[in-house]
ROTOR-591668 format. One record per residue: residue number from 0; x, y, z of N, C-alpha, C, CB in turn. Coordinates in nm, 3 decimals, decimal comma. Atoms other than C-alpha are relative to their C-alpha. Glycine has a CB too. Layout:
> NUM | X | Y | Z | X | Y | Z | X | Y | Z | X | Y | Z $
...
END
This chain:
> 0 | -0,048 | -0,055 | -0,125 | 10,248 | 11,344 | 10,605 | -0,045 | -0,086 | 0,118 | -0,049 | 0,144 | 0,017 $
> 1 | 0,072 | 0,119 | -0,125 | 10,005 | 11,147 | 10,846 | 0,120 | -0,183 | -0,009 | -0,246 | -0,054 | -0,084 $
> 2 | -0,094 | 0,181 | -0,004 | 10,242 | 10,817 | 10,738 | 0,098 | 0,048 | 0,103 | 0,110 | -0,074 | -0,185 $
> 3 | -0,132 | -0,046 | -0,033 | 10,545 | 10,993 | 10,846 | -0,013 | 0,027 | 0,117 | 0,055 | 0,103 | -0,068 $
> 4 | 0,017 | 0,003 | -0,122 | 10,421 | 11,104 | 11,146 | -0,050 | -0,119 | 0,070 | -0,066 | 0,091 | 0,020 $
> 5 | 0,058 | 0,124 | -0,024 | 10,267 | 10,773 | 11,250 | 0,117 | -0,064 | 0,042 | -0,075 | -0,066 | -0,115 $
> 6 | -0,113 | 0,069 | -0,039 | 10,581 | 10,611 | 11,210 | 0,084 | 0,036 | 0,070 | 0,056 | -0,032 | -0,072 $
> 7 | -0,089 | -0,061 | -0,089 | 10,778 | 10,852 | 11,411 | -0,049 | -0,028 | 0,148 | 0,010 | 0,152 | -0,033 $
> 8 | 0,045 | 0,016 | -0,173 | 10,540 | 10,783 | 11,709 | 0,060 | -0,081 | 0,083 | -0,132 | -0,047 | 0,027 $
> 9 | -0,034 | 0,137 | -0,057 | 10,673 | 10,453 | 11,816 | 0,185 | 0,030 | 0,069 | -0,016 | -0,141 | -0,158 $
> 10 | -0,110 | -0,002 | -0,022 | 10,990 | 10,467 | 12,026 | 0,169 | -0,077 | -0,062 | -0,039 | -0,019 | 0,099 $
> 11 | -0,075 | 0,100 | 0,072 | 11,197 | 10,190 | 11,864 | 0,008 | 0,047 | -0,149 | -0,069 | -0,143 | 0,015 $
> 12 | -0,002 | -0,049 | 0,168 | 11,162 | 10,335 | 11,507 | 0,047 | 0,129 | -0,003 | -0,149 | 0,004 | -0,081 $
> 13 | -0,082 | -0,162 | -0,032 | 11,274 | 10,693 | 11,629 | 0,207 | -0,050 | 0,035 | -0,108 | 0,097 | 0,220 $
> 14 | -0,110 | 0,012 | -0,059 | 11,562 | 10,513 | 11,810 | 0,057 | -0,077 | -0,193 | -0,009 | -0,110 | 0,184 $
> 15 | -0,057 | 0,049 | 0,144 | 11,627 | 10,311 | 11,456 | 0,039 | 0,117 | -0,077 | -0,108 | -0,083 | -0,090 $
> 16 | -0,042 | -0,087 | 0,112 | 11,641 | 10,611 | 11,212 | 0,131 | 0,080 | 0,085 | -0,142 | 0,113 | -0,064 $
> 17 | -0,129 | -0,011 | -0,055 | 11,866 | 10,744 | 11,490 | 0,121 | -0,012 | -0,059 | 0,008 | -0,071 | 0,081 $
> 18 | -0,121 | 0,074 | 0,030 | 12,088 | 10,518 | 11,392 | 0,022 | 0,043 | -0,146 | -0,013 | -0,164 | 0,021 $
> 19 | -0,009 | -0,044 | 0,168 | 12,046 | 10,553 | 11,018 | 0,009 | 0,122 | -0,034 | -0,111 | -0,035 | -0,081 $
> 20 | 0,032 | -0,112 | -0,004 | 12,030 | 10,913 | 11,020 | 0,156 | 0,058 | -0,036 | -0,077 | 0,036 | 0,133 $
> 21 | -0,112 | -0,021 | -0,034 | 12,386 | 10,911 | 11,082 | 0,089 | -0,031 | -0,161 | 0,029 | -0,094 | 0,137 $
> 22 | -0,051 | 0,058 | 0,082 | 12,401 | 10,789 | 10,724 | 0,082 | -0,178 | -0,020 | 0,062 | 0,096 | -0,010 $
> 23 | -0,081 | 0,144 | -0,005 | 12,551 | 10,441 | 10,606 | -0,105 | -0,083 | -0,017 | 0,085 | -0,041 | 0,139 $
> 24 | 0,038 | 0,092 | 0,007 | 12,405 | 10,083 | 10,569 | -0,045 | -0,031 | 0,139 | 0,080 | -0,069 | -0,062 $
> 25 | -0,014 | 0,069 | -0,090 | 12,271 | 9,883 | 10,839 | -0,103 | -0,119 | -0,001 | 0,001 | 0,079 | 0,103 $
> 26 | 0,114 | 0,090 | -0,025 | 12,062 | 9,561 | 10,893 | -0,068 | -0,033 | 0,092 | 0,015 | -0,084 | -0,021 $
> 27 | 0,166 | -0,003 | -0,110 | 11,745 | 9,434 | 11,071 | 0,140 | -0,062 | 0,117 | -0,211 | -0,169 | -0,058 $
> 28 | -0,056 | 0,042 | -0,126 | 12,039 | 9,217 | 11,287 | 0,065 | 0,122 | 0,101 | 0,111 | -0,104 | -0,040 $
> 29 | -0,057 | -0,099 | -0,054 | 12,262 | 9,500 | 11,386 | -0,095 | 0,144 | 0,064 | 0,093 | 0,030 | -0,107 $
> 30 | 0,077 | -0,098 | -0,068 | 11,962 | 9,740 | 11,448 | -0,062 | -0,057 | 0,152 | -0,119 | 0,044 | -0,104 $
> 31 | 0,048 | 0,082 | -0,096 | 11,842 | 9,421 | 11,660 | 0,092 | -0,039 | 0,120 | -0,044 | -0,110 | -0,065 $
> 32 | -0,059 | 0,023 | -0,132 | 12,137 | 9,371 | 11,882 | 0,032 | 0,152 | 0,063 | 0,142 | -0,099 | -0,015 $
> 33 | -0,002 | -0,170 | -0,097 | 12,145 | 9,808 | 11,934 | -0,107 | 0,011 | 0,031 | 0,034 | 0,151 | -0,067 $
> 34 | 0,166 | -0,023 | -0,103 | 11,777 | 9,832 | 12,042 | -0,059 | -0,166 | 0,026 | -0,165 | 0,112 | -0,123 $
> 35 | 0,059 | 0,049 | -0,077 | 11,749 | 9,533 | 12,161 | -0,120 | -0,090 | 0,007 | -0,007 | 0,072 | 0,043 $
> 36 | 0,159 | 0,041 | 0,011 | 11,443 | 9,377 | 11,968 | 0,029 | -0,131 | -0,079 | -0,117 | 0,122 | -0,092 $
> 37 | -0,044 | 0,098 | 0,094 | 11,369 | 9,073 | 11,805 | 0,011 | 0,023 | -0,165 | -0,088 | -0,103 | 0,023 $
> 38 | 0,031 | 0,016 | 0,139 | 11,394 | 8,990 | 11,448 | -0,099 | 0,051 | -0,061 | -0,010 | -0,107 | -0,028 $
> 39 | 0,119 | -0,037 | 0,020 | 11,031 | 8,979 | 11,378 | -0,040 | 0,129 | 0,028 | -0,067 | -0,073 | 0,055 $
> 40 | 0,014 | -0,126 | -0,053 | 10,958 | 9,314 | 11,567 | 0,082 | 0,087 | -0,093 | 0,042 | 0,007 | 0,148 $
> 41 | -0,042 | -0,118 | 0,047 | 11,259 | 9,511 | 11,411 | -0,035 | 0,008 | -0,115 | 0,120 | 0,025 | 0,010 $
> 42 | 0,013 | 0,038 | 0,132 | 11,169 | 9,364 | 11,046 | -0,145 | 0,075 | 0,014 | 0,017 | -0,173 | -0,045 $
> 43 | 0,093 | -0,106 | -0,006 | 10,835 | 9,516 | 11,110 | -0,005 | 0,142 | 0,038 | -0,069 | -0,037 | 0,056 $
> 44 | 0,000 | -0,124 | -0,010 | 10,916 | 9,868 | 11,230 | 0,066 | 0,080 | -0,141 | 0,069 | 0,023 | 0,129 $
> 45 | -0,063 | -0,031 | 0,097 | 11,127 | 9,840 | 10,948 | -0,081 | 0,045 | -0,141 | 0,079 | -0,102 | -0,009 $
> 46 | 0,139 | -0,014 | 0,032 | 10,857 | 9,789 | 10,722 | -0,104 | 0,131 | -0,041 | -0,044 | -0,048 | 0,101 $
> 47 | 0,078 | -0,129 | -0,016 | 10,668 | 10,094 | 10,838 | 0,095 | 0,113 | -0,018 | -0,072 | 0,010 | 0,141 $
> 48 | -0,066 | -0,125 | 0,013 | 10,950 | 10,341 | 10,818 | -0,021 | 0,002 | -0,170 | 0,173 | 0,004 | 0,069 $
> 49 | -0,049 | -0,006 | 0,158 | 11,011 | 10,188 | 10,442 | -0,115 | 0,041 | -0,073 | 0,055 | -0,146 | -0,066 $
> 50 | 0,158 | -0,013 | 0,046 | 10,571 | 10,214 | 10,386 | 0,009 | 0,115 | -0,011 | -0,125 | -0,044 | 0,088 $
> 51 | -0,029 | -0,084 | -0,032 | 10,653 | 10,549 | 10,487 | 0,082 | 0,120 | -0,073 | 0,031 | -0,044 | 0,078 $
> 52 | -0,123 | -0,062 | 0,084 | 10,945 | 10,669 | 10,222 | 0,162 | 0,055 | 0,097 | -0,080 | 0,157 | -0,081 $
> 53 | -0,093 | -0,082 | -0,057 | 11,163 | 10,743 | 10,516 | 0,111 | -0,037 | -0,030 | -0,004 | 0,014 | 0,123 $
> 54 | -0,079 | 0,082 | 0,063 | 11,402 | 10,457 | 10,423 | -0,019 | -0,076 | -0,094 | 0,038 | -0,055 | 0,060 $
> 55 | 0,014 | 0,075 | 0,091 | 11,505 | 10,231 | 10,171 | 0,100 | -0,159 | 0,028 | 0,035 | 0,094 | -0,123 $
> 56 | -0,052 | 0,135 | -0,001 | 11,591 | 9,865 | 10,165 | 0,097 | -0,059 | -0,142 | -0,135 | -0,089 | 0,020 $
> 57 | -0,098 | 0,051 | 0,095 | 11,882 | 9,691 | 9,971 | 0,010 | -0,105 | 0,035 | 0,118 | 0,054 | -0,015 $
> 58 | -0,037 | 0,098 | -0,044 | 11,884 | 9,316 | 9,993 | 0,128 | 0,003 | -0,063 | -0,084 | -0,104 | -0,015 $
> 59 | -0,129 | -0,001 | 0,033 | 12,236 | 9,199 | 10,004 | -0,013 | -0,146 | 0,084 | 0,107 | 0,140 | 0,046 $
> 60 | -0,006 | 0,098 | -0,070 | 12,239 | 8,827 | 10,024 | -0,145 | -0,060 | 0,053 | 0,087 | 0,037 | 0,095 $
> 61 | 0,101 | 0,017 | -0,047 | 12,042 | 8,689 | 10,281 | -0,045 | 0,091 | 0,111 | 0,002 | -0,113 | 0,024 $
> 62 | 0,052 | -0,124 | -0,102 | 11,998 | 9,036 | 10,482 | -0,031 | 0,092 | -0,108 | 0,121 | 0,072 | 0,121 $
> 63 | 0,043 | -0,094 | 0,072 | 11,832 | 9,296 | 10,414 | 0,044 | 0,163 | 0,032 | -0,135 | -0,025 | 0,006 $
> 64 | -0,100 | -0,107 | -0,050 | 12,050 | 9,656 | 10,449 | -0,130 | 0,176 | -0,006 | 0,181 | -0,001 | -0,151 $
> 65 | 0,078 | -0,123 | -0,013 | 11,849 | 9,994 | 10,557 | 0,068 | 0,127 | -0,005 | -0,068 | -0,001 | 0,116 $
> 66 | -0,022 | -0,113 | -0,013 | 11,933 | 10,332 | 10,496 | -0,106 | 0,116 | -0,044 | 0,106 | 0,003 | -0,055 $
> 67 | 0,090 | -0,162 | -0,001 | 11,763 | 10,705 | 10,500 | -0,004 | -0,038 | -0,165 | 0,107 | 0,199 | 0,066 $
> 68 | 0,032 | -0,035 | 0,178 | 11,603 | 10,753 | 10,150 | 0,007 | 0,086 | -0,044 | -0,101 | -0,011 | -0,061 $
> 69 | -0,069 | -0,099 | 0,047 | 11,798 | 10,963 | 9,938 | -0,080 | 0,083 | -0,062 | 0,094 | -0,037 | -0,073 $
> 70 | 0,074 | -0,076 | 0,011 | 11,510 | 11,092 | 9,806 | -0,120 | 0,034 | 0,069 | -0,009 | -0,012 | -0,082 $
> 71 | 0,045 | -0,103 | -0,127 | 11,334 | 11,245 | 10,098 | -0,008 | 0,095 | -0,016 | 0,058 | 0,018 | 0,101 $
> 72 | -0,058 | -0,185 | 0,026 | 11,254 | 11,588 | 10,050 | 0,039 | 0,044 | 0,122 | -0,127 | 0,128 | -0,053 $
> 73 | -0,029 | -0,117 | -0,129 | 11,381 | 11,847 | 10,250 | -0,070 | -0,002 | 0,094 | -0,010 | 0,136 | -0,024 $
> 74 | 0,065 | -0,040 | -0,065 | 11,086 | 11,969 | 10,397 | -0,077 | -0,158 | 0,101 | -0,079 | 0,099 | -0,096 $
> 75 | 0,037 | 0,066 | -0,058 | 11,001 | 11,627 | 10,516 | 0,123 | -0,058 | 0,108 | -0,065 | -0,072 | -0,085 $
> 76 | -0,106 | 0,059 | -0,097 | 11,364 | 11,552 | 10,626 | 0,004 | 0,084 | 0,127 | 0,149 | -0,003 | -0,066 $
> 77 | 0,019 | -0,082 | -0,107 | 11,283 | 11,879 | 10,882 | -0,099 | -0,042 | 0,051 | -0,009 | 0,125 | -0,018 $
> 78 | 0,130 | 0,071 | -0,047 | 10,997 | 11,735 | 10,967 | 0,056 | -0,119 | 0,150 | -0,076 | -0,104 | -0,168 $
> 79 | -0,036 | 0,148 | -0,142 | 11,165 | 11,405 | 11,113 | 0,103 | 0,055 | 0,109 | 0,102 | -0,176 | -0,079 $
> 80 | -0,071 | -0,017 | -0,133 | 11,461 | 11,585 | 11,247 | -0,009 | 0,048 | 0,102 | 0,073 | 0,033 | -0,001 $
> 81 | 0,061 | -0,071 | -0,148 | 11,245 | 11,791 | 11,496 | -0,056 | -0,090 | 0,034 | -0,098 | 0,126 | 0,012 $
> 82 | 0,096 | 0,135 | -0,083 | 11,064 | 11,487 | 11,600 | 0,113 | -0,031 | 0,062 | -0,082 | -0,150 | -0,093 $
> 83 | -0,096 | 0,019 | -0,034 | 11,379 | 11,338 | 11,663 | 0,123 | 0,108 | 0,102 | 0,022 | -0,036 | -0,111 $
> 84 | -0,058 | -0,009 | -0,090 | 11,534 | 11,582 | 11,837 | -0,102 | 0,075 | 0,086 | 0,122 | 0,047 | -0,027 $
> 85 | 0,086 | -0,040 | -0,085 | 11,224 | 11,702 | 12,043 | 0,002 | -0,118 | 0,087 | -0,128 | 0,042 | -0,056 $
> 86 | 0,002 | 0,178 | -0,077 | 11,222 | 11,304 | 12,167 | 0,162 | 0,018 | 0,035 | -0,045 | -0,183 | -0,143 $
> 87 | -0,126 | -0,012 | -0,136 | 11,609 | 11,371 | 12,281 | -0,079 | 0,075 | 0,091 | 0,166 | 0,096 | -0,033 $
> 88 | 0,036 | -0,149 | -0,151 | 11,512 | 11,684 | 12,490 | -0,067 | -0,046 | 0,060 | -0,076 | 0,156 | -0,016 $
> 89 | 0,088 | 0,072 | -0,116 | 11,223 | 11,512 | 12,636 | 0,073 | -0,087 | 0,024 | -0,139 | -0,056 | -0,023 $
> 90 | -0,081 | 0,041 | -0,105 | 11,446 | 11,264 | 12,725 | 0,114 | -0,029 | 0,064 | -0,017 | -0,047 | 0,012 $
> 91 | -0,129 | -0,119 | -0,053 | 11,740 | 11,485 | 12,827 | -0,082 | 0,007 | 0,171 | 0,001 | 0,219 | -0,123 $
> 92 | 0,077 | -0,092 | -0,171 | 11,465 | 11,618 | 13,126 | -0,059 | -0,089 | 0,052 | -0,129 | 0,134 | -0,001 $
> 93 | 0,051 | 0,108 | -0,091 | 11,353 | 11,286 | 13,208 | 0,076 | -0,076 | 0,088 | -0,055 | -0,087 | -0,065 $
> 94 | -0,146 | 0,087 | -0,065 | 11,674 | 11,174 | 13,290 | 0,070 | 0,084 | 0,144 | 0,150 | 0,001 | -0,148 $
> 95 | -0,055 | -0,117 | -0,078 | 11,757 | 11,520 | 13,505 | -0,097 | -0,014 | 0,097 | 0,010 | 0,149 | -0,070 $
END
């Protein structure tokens, strides 16, 4: 549990599973030109989500493709999605 939460702290790794959350493939580039980070940086948040069990990695080639890990339990997938959407709402009212 302490992993999982750990890794949710970081803004850039909340905004990543975001993305993945939504289901589907995606790689370190395409997570890197939507938030914005480098290579190095996203390949490491990446890293920590995967240390984590939240995702799973599929090389394909010479990228490496991320998605939610299908085996996630439940009770942990409630876990992330109140993190995730407690971090909208806070910043829903930061924006207001």
């Amino acid at each position: 549990m302490q992993e999982i939460l750990t890794a949710l702290a970081d803004p850039t790794r909340r905004a990543a599973l975001t993305i993945l959350w939504g289901g589907g493939e995606h790689c370190v580039c395409e997570l890197m030109a939507r938030l914005d980070a480098s290579q190095s940086r996203m390949s490491r948040h990446m890293k920590i989500l995967q240390t984590a069990g939240i995702v799973t990695a599929r090389r394909d080639a010479q990228w490496v493709r991320y998605r939610r890990d299908p085996d996630l339990s439940p009770e942990f997938a409630a876990i992330i999605d109140a993190v995730m959407a407690a971090a909208e709402h806070i910043s829903e009212l930061e924006v207001a």
